[in-house]
VOVEXNU-688861 format. One line per field, with one value per residue (C-alpha): x, y, z. Coordinates in steps of 0.05 Angstrom, whole numbers, plus 5000, padded with zeros to 4 digits. Each point is the difference from the previous one (the first is absolute). Layout:
N
X <- X:...
Y <- Y:...
Z <- Z:...
END
This chain:
570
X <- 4663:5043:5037:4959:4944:5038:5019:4925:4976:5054:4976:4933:5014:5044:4940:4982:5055:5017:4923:5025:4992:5064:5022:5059:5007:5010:4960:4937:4966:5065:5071:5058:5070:4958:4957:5020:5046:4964:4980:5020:4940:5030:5067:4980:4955:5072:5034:4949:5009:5072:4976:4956:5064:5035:4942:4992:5083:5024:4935:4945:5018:4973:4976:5071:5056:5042:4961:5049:5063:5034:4986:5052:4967:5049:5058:5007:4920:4972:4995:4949:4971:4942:4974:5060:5047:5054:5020:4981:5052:4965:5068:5055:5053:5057:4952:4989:5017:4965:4936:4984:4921:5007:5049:4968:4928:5021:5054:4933:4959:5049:5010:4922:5000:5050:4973:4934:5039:5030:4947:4961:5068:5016:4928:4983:5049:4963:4959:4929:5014:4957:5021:4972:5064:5071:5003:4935:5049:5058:4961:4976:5074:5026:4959:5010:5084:4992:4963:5065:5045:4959:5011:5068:5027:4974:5037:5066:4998:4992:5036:5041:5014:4941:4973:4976:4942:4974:4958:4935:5014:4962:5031:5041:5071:5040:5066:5006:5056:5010:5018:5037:4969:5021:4967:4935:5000:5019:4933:4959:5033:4985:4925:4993:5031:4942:4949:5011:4999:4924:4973:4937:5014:4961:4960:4962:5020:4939:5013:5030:5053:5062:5012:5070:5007:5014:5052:5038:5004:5021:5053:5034:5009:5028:5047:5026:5009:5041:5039:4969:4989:4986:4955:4972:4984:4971:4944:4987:4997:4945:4954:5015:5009:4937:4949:4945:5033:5024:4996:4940:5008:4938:4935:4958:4943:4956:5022:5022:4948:5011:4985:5015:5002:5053:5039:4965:4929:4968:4983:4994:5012:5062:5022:5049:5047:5060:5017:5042:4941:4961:5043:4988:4915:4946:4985:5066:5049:4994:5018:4941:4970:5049:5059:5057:5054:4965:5039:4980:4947:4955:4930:4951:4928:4948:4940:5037:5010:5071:5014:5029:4942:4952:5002:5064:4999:4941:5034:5014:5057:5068:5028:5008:5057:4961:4993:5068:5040:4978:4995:4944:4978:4925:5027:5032:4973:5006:5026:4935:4988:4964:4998:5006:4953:5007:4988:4996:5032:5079:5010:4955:5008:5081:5024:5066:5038:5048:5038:5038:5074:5040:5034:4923:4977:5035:5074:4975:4967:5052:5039:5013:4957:4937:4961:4939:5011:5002:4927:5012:5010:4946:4940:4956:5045:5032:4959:5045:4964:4936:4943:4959:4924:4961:4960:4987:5081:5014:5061:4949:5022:5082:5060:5017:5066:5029:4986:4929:5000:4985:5059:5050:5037:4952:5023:5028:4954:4943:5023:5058:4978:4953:5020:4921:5025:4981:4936:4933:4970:4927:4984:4950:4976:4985:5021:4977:5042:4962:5030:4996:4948:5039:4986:5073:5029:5039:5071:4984:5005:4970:5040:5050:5076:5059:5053:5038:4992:5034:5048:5033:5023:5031:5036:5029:5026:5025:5039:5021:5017:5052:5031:5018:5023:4952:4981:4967:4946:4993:4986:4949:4963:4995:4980:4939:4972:5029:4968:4934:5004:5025:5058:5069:5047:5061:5059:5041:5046:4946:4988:5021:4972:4972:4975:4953:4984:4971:4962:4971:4977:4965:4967:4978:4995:4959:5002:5064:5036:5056:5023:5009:5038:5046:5012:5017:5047:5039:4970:4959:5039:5031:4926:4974:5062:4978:4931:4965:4968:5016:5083:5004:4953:5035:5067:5021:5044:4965:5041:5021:4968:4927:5012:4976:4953:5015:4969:4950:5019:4944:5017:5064:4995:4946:5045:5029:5035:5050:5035:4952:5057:4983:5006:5068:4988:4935
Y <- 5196:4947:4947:4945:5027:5020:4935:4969:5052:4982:4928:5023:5030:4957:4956:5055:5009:4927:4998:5034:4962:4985:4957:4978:4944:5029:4970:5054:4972:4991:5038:4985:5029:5020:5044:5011:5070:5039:5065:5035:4967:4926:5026:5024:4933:4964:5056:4987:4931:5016:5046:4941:4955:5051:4999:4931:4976:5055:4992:4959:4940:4956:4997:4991:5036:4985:5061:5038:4965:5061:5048:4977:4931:4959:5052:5059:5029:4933:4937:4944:4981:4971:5005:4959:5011:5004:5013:4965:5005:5021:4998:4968:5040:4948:4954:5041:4965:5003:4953:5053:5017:5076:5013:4954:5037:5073:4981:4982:5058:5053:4970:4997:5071:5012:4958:5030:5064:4993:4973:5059:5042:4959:5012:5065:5009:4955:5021:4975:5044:5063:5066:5062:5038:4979:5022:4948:4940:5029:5010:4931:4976:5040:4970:4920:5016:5029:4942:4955:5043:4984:4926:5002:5045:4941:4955:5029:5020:4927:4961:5040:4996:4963:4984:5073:4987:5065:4973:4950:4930:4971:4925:4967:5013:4954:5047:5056:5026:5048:5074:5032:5036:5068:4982:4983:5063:5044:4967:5022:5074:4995:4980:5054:5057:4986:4983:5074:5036:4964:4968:5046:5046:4988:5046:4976:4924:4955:4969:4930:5015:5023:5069:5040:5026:4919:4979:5077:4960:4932:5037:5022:4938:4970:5058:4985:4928:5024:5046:5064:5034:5061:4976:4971:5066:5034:4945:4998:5084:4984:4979:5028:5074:4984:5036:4943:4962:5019:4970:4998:5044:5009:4954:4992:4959:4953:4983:5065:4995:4929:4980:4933:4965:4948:4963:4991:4995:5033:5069:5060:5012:5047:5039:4957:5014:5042:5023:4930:4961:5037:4974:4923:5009:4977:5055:5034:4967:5037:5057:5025:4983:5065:4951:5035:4950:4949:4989:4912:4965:4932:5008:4958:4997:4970:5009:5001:4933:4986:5047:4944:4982:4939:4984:4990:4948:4988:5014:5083:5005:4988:5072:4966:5052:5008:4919:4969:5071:5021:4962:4973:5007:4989:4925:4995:4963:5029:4959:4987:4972:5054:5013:5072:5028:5027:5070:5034:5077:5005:4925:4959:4927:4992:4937:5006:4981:5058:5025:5060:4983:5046:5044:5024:4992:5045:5004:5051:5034:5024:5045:5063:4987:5016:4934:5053:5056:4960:4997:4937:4968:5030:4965:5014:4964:4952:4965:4969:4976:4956:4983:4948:5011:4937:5029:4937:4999:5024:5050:5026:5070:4977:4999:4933:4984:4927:4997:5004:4949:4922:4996:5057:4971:5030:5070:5027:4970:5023:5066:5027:5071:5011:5047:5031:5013:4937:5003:5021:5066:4967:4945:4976:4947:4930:4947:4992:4975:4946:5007:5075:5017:5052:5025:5003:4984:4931:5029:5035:5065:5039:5063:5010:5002:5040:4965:5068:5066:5068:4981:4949:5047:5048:4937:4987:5071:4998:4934:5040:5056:4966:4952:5068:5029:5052:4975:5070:4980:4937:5016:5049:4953:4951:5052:5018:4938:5002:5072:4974:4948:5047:4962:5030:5027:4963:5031:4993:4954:4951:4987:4922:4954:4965:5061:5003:4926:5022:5050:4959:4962:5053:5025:4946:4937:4955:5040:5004:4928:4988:4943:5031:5063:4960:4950:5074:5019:4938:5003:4936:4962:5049:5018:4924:4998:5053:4994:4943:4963:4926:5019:5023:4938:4951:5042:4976:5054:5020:4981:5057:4968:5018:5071:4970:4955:4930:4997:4952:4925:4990:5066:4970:4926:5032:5045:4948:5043:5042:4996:5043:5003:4991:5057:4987:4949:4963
Z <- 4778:5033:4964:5022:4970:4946:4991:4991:4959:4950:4992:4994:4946:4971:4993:4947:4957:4987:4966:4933:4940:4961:4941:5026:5051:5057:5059:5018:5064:5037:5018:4960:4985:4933:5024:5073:4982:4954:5037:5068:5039:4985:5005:5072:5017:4991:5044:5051:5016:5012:5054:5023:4998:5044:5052:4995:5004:5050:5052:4987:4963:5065:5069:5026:5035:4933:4965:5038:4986:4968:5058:5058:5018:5016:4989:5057:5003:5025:5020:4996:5068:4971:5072:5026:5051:4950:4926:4941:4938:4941:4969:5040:4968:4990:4975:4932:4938:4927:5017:5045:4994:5016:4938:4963:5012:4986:4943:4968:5021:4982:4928:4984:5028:4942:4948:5004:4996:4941:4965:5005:4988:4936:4970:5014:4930:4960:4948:5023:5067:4980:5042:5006:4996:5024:5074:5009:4982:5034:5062:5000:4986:5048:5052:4972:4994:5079:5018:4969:5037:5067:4987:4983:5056:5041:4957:4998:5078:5022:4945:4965:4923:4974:4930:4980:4944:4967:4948:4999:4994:4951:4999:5040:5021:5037:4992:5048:5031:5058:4994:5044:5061:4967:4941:5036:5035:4935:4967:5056:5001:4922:5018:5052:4959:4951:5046:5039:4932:4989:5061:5029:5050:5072:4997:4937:5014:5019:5074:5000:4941:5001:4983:4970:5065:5023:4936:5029:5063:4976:4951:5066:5031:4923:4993:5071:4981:4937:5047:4963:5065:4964:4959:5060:5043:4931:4992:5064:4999:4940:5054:5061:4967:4944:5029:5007:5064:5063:5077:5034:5063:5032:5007:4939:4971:5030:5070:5027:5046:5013:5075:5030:5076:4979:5012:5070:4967:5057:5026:4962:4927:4999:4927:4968:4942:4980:4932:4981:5027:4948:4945:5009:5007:4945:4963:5008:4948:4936:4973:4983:5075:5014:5026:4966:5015:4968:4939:4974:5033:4988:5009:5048:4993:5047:4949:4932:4958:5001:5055:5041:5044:4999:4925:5006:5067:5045:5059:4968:4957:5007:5027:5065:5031:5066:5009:4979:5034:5070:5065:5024:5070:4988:4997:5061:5072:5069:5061:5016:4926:4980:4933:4969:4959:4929:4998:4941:4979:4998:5005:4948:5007:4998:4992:5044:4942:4981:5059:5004:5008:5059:4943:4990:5068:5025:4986:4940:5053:5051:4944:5033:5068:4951:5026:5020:4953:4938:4974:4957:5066:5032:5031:4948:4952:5040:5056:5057:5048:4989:5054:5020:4969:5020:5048:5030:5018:5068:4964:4962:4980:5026:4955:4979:5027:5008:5072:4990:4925:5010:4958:5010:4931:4962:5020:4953:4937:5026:5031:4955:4972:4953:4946:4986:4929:4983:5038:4966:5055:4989:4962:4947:5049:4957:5049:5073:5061:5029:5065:5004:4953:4976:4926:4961:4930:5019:4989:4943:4979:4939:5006:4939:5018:4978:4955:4999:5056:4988:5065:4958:4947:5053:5029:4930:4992:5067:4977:4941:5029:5057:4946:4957:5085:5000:5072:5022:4939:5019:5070:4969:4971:5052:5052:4952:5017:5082:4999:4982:5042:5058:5017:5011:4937:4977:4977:4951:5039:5021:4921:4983:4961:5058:5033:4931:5007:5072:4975:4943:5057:5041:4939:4950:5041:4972:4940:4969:4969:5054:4961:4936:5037:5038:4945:4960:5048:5013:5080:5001:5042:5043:5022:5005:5048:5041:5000:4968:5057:4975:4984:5065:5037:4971:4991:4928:4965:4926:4943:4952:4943:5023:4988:4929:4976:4978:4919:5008:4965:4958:4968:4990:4988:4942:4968:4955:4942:5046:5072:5051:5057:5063:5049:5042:5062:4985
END
């Protein structure tokens, strides 16, 4: 059972048990703090919609190129085009102060994430909470306290020390005060210790929440941030050596036969697909699909209320990956003013938006002369070149190049690569090109999406590893991922820091929270230097204070009964 159906089932019958009669006043035909915690059901109702606030805040929250904000927009991944000739700031570094909307928006998000988690933390020990036995409330716990640590690794990565609240505030409190960033991070290794002694394993966890094998992996990136590199290689060894996960290696699941005649959209179908093309297709996320380097996903449904499709927005839900981040040539006008035609399979209906910067263009790609062995770059994962496919266009069937555009600006917005990762192989087809007639999802996509992948956890023990010099083990674990991907070994003295960064790169683009790791290790603007496409256009040098967050001023200006100090230099 998935979590989204989980998820409605659980109010269903919620309807149920607030029907018993009772003496006391305690409202019946409605939820309350009353009678909201009283068994495991309503105990994982509330644990639910903090899964649904992790969809919903991380990648869906709107039909915008901001559901991405924590992925590399805007820092070294990519730029915004938004079909443009050149870049358009979503954060103009040295313009960051405290009124700033982005720290304002997920300051919020990653506190209610918390709140909610400690509400169902705090009242799991209350007396009306009925358990069957003390591993059902510890498991439950375990999973709410990870759920806390998830929030405020995010917290203490991009601000710092912040107010660290561990129990449910019931009134208000205008008094806080910032802990230190050790402190933050010792709460969350706290959490996680607990949370791997209870959580469900992955092999008996239901698909869209988070299983032990995930708080193993998030332990190893605390314990490097508390300089435990030890501790560090032994939770990561917890999942990589656990017997449930290991790299996928060969094709699996539902594509494996896959054929295809893009990006051309002419000719013969030809067998498409390698093993990490396999990874990112609908049906393959989860575990239990047989995708053993699935460790944390969110779920997307195209049929199940409150699986992110049309009940949540007309237009299909706000998982809009394939619209707001891949080119979009299908928009583009020939010299004769031809326009190009939509075609649908391994492009959707991109918006232009989210352009891959030069560092993941193809910078990433040159390491070790692997440009064609490297699967990850492969055409089947990477598409390069894009064609004309009006066939009304007299370069029907050519490349699109700027000699042959009406407007040769528009280059590289409409033909940057498109990373098929974030392209749905065929989709449910519930909107209709008028133009082309084509049959596609309008940008959407209703495949789920990894928030954590096995490849991260041997990055983190390879970042372990190095930092405690054991560079031959390092190099180990990053060439389990290379070998898979059947690009050339490293050795041991290729291992940096930014060597991992480039690997993070090849691997979990568009997956992994580029902000949050360079923020982590202190690399924001050294990377924004090098690669962010508005820094360099406009050639401003980043100010060392952006490698934190300003605390937002309303936070502030609200906290009336103590000093909430400002983060140095806003």
């Amino acid at each position: 059972m998935s979590v989204i159906k989980f998820f409605f089932i659980l109010i269903v019958f919620s309807g149920f048990v607030a029907c018993k009669k009772s003496l006391t006043e305690v409202p019946l035909d409605f939820y309350s703090p009353e009678n909201s915690y009283n068994n495991k059901a309503q105990f994982e109702s509330a644990l639910a919609d903090i899964y649904l606030k992790v969809r919903t805040y991380f990648y869906a929250a709107s039909d915008a190129a901001a559901n991405y904000d924590m992925m590399g927009y805007d820092a070294d991944f990519a730029d915004n085009l938004a079909s443009t000739n050149s870049v358009v700031p979503y954060f103009r570094w040295n313009t960051l102060n405290a009124d700033n909307g982005f720290a304002n928006k997920w300051w919020g998000q990653l506190y209610k994430i918390i709140a909610e988690s400690n509400t169902i933390i705090n009242r799991a020990e209350l007396p009306a909470a009925k358990w069957a036995s003390e591993a059902e409330k510890n498991a439950v716990v375990g999973e709410a306290r990870f759920l806390r640590a998830f929030a405020y690794h995010f917290l203490a990565n991009m601000w710092g020390g912040v107010p660290l609240v561990v129990n449910e505030t019931t009134a208000p409190k205008f008094d806080y005060t910032r802990a230190s960033q050790d402190d933050v991070y010792q709460q969350c290794k706290t959490d996680l210790i607990f949370a791997t002694q209870w959580m469900t394993g992955i092999n008996n966890q239901i698909s869209g929440r988070a299983p032990r094998e995930a708080a193993f992996s998030l332990l190893s990136e605390i314990s490097i941030c508390l300089k435990d590199y030890a501790g560090a290689v032994k939770a990561a060894d917890s999942v990589i050596l656990g017997g449930n996960c290991r790299l996928m290696t060969s094709r699996f699941g539902k594509w494996s036969s896959f054929s295809s005649n893009a990006p051309m959209y002419q000719g013969a179908y030809q067998p498409w697909g390698d093993v990490y093309f396999d990874l990112f297709q609908d049906g393959n996320f989860n575990f239990k699909e047989g995708n053993q380097e699935a460790l944390w996903n969110i779920e997307q449904s195209s049929t199940v209320i409150g699986g992110n499709n049309t009940d949540v927005n007309a237009s299909g839900g706000f998982f809009v990956m394939e619209r707001w981040w891949c080119p979009n040539p299908w928009r583009l006008v020939d010299l004769d003013g031809k326009p190009n035609f939509l075609q649908d399979t391994l492009m959707g209906r991109p918006n232009g938006a989210l352009t891959a910067t030069k560092y993941a263009d193809s910078l990433i790609w040159q390491y070790k002369g692997d440009w064609n062995n490297d699967i990850r770059n492969s055409k089947y994962n990477i598409i390069r070149t894009h064609y004309w496919t009006n066939p009304a266009s007299a370069y029907y069937g050519q490349p699109i190049t700027r000699a042959n555009m009406k407007d040769p600006s528009l280059f590289r917005a409409g033909c940057a690569p498109t990373f098929v990762k974030a392209v749905s192989c065929v989709h449910y087809k519930k909107f209709q090109d008028p133009t082309s007639k084509q049959w596609h999802d309008n940008g959407r996509t209703y495949k789920d999406w990894y928030i954590m992948r096995l490849p991260e956890t041997y990055l983190l023990r390879a970042e372990a590893k190095m930092r405690l010099g054991d560079l031959g083990g390092a190099a180990n674990d990053i060439n389990a991922i290379r070998t898979r991907a059947h690009a050339t070994p490293v050795t041991e003295a290729d291992v940096t820091i930014d060597l991992i960064l480039d690997e993070r790169a090849r691997e979990l683009y568009m997956e992994e929270f580029r902000l949050n790791t360079l923020m982590r290790l202190g690399k924001l603007t050294e990377y924004l230097s090098k690669y962010n496409g508005d820094v360099k256009e406009t050639g401003y040098t980043p100010d060392p204070k952006v490698n934190k967050m300003p605390i937002p001023n309303p936070v502030i200006q609200a906290n009336t009964g103590a000093s909430l100090a400002q983060n140095p230099g806003y």
